[in-house]
C-alpha positions in Angstrom: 348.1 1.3 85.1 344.4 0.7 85.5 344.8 0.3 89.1 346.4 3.6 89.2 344.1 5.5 87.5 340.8 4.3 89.5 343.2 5.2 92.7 343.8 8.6 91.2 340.2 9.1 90.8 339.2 7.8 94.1 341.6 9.9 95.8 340.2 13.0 93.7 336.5 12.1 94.7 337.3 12.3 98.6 339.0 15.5 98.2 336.0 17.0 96.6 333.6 15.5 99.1 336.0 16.9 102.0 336.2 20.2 100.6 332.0 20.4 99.9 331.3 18.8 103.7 333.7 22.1 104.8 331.8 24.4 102.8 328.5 24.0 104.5 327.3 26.1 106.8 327.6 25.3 110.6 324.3 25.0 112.1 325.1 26.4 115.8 323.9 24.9 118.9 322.3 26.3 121.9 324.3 27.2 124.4 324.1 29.0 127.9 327.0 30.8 129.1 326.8 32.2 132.8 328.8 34.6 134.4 330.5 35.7 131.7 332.5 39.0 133.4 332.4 42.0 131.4 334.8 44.0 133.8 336.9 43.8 136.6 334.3 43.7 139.6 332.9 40.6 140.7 329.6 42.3 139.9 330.1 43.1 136.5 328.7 40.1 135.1 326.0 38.2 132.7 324.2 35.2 132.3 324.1 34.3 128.3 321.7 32.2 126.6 322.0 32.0 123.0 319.5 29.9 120.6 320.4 27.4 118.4 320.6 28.4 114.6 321.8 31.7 115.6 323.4 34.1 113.1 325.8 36.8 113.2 324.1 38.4 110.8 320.2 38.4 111.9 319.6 36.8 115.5 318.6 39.7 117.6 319.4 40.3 121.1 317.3 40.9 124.5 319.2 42.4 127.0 317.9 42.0 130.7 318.3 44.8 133.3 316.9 43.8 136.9 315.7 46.2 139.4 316.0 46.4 143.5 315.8 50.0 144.2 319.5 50.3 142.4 321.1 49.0 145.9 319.3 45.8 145.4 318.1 42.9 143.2 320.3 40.3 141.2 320.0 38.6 137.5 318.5 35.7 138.8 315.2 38.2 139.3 314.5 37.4 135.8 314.2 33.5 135.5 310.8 33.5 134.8 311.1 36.0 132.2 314.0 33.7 130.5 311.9 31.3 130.7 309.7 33.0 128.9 311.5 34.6 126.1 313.0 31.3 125.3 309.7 29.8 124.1 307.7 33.0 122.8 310.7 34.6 121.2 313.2 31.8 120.3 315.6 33.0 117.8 316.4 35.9 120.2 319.7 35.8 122.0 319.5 36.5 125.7 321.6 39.1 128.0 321.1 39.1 131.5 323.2 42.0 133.4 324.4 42.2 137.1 325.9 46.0 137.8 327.4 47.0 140.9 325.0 47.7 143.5 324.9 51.5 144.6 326.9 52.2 147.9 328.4 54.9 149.1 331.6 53.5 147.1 329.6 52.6 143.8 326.8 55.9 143.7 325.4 57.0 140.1 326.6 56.8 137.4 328.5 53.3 138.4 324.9 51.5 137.6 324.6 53.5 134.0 328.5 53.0 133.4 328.4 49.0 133.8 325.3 49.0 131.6 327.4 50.6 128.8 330.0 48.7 129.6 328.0 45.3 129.2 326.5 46.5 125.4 330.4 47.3 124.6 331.0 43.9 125.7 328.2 42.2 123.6 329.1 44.4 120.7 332.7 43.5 120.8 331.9 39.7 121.3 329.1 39.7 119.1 330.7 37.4 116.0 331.7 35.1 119.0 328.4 34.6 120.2 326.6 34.5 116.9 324.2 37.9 117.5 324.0 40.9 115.5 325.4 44.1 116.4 322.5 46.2 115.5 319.3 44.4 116.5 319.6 45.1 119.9 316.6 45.2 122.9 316.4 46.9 126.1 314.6 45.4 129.1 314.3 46.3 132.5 311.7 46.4 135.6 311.7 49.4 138.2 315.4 50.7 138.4 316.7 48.4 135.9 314.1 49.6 133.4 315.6 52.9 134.7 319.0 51.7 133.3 317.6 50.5 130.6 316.1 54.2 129.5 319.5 56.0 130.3 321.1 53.6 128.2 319.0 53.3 124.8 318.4 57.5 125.2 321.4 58.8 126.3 324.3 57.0 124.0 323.8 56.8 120.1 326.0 53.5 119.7 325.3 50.5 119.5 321.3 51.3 117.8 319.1 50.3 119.8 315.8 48.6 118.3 313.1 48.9 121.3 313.2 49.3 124.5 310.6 47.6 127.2 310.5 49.8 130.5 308.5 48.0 133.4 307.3 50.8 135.4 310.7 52.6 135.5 311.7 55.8 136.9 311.8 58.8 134.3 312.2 61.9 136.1 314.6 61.6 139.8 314.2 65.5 140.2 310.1 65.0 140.6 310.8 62.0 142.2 313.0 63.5 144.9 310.6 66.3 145.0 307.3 65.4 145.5 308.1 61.5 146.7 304.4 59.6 146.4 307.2 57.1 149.2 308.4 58.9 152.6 311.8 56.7 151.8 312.5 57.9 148.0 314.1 60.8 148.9 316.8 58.9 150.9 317.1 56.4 148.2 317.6 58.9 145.7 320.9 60.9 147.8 322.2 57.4 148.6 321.9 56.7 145.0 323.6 60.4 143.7 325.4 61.2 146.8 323.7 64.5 146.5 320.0 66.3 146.4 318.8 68.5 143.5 319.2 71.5 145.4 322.5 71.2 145.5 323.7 69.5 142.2 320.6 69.5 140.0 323.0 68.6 137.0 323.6 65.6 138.6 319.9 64.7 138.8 318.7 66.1 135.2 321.7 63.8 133.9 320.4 60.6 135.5 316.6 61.3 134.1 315.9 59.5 130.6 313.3 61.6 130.1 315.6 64.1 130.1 317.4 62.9 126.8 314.1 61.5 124.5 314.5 62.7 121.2 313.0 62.3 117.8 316.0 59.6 117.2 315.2 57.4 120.2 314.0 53.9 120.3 310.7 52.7 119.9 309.4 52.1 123.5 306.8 50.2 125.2 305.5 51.1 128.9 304.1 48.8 131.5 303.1 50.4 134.3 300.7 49.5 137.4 298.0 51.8 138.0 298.4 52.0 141.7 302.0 51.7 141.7 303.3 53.2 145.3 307.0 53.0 144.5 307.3 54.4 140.8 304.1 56.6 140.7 302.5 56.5 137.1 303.2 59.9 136.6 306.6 59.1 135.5 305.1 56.2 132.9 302.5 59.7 131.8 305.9 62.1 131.2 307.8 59.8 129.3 304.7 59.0 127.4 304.0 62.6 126.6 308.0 63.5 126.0 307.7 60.3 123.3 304.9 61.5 121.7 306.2 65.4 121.3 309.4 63.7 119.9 307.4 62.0 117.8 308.6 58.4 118.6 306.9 55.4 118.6 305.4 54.3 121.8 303.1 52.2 123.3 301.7 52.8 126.9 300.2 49.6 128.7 298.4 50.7 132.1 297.3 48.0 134.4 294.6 49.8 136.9 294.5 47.5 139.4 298.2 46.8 139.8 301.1 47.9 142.2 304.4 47.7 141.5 304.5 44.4 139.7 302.0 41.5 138.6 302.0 38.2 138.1 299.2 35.8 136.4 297.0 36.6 133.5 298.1 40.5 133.1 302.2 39.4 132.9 300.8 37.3 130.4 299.3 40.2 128.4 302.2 42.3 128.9 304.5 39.5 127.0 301.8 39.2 124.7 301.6 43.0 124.0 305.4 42.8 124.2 305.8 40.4 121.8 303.8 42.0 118.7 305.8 45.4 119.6 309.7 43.4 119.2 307.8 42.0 115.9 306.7 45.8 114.6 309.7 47.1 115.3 312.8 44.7 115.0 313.5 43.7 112.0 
């Protein structure tokens, strides 16, 4: 009977630790994910790093849009800046977007349509991947930070936290009419299909500064001060449109540089970067 009893209560002690050991939390991994598709084109994909640790309740999200002119460029453009992230902001989650390329099969608004399509993928997936679905980044350089404007501007789901726009194109209608480039002007009707003149529509609804208003995301701007293929005077515009809205901005201007920079300033623009994300994502 003894026996029995100290069995009973053996057996009732490894229940108890079983069911405590499957009611702690799981501590998750880090894990990179790449090529994930998010539609049907062999374009439409992502690279996915997530950090370890991560919560579906508070990691934010980073979401990488490269540039190339809209024609050109590729998600391995940003390795450096992965690189990067991973060690200055490491409980961030990591999105790095392809879009089709713009041909004359895939012209505007393919590019802005696959962006969507990738933050209703994340959005969807986010409880599978550990993220938040409300602490959400934009970041893109030249025509991906482009993308990233039309995006965080233009659509009011999912909430966008910040945005970071490398030098990107505001305005195409000023663009396409006084071109600071003899080849932005053919760029911009390979891109649309058409020229202002004849579908201005078509050009005011491809132009984030078109759509700022006084519930937009916080934004910072990096821009080169002798930029000859986004002039600055589509980094002053958005900056004034920002401040008549009354969001909050931050313009960083870089005198010296073109259309990209590398050494001590790219580490000052992650630095200045990083203390916006921590202002204004929380």
């Amino acid at each position: 009977m003894k026996i029995l009893i100290h069995l009973v209560l053996l057996m009732t002690l490894f229940s108890s630790c079983q069911k405590a050991e499957s009611n702690e939390p799981v501590t998750l991994i880090a894990e990179n994910k790449l090529n994930v598709s998010y539609g049907n084109d062999s374009a439409q994909r992502m690279d996915i790093h997530l950090p370890a640790g991560r919560s579906a309740a508070t990691t934010p999200s980073i979401i990488l849009i490269h540039g190339g002119g809209w024609n050109s460029g590729d998600k391995s453009d940003f390795k450096s800046y992965i690189d990067t992230f991973k060690k200055r902001l490491p409980e961030y989650a990591i999105f790095n977007l392809n879009y089709r390329l713009a041909t004359t099969n895939t012209i505007f608004p393919s590019q802005e349509m696959d962006v969507k399509a990738a933050m209703e993928h994340i959005v969807t997936h986010a409880t599978d991947y550990g993220v938040s679905r409300d602490k959400f980044v934009l970041l893109g350089a030249s025509a991906g930070a482009h993308l990233a404007l039309l995006q965080a501007y233009k659509y009011a789901s999912p909430d966008i936290k910040a945005v970071v726009n490398f030098f990107g194109p505001t305005d195409l209608t000023a663009m396409y009419n006084k071109p600071w480039h003899t080849m932005i002007p053919y760029l911009l009707q390979l891109l649309l299909g058409t020229t202002p003149q004849a579908n201005p529509s078509a050009y005011e609804q491809s132009s984030p500064a078109f759509f700022v208003n006084a519930q937009s995301a916080p934004t910072i701007i990096l821009q080169g001060g002798l930029d000859n293929v986004v002039d600055p005077s589509q980094s002053y515009l958005l900056q004034e449109k920002l401040e008549q809205a009354g969001v909050k901005h931050e313009l960083v201007l870089y005198p010296n540089e073109r259309h990209g920079w590398y050494g001590a300033n790219l580490s000052h623009s992650f630095d200045r970067i990083e203390a916006f994300l921590d202002e204004h994502v929380n």
